[in-house]
N, C-alpha and C positions, 0 to 999 in steps of 0.2 A: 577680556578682563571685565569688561561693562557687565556682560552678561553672566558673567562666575561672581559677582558680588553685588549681583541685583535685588537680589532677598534678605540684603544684611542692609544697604542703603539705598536712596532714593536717585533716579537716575538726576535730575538737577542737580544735586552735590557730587555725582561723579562725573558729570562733565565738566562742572567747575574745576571741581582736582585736576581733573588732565587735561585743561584746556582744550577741549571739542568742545563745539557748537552742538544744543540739542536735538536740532534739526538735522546736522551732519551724522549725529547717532541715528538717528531715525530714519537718514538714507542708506546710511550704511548697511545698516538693520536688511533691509529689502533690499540691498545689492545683487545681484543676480551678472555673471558673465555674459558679455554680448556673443552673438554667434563668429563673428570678425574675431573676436579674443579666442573662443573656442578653437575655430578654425587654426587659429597660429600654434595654438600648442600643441594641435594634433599634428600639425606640419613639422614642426619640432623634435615631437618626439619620433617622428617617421623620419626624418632626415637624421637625425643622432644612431638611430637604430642602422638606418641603412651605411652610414658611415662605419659606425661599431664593427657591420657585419663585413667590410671590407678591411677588418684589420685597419681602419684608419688609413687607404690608400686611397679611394674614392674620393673626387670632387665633385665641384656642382656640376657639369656637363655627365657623369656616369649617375649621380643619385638624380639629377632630372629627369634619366631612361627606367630608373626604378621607380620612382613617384609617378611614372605616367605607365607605367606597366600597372604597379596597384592600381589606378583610376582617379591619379587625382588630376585637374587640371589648374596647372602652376605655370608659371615662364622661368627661366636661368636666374637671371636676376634676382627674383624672390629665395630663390633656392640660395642663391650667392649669399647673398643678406642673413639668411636663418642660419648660416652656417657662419657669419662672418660675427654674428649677434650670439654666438655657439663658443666660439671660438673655435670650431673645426677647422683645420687644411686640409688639403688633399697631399698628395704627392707628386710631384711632377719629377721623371725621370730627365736626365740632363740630356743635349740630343748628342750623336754619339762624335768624334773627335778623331778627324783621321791621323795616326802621328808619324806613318809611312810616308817618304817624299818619293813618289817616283821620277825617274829621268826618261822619259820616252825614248832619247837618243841611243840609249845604253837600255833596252828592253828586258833585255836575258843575261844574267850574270855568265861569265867565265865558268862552263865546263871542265876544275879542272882533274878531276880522276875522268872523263868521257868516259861515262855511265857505268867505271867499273866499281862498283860499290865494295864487293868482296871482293879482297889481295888474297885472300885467302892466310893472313897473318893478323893476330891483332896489331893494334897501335899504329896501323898505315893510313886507315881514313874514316876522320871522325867527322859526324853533321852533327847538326843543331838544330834550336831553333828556340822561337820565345812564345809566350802564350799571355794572351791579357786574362787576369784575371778581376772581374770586378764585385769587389767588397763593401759592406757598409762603410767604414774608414776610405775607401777610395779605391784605386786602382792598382792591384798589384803583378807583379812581374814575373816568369818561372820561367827563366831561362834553363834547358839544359842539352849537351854534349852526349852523344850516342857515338858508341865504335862499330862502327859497319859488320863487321866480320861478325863479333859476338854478341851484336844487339844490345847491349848491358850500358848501361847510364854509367858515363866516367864522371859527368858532374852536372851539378843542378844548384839550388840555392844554398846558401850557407845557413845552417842552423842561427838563430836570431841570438845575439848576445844578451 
């Protein structure tokens, strides 16, 4: 502003008005970025970038392997911090959740068709079985019921209400 209304008044009168110091105009004036401040925003803008490019799944240990693949030399930390001073996260997938109990005692379930899959009739012997399926909202389920004979799904999930 100092400098867009420096030819209509004198700089004294305009540091008066906005309370700066004349001297602090005159540093300002010749402010120049240090190479330390340089450095952070290029670090910034490469850490944003390399975040971006991972769809926003990358954290600081995978954008540390691409900052040091480009050529910069950084540690975790610093990288932690520009992304924490970012407000970047990473993603961390949950570890996986066994929810099978086995009985050791009882290894192998009951045989009970012994192995004869096709009666050669329908509706004699149906299998199963469930399948995890995992979604943004969480974990969901697809139980379904197969008839041996004709292969054909007697039942699966029920359409959602």
């Amino acid at each position: 502003m100092i400098l867009a209304e420096k030819t209509d008044f004198t700089i004294t009168r305009m540091v008066r008005l906005l309370e700066v110091s004349r001297s602090g105009f005159y540093v300002w004036l010749d402010w120049k970025p240090s190479d330390r401040m340089i450095r952070r925003e290029g670090i910034e803008q490469k850490v944003a970038w390399f975040h971006g490019d991972s769809d926003a799944v990358y954290g600081a240990p995978r954008i540390l392997a691409d900052l040091r693949a480009d050529g910069e030399t950084i540690s975790r930390k610093t990288v932690a911090k520009t992304m924490q001073r970012l407000g970047l996260v990473g993603i961390c997938p949950k570890k996986w959740k066994t929810t099978t109990i086995t009985d050791h005692a009882d290894a192998y379930p009951v045989d009970a068709v012994k192995r004869e899959w096709d009666t050669g009739a329908l509706d004699q012997v149906w299998v199963g079985d469930i399948t995890y399926l995992r979604t943004w909202e969480g974990w969901v389920y697809l139980p379904t019921v197969i008839d041996a004979h004709s292969r054909r799904v007697m039942g699966g999930p029920s359409p959602p209400i």
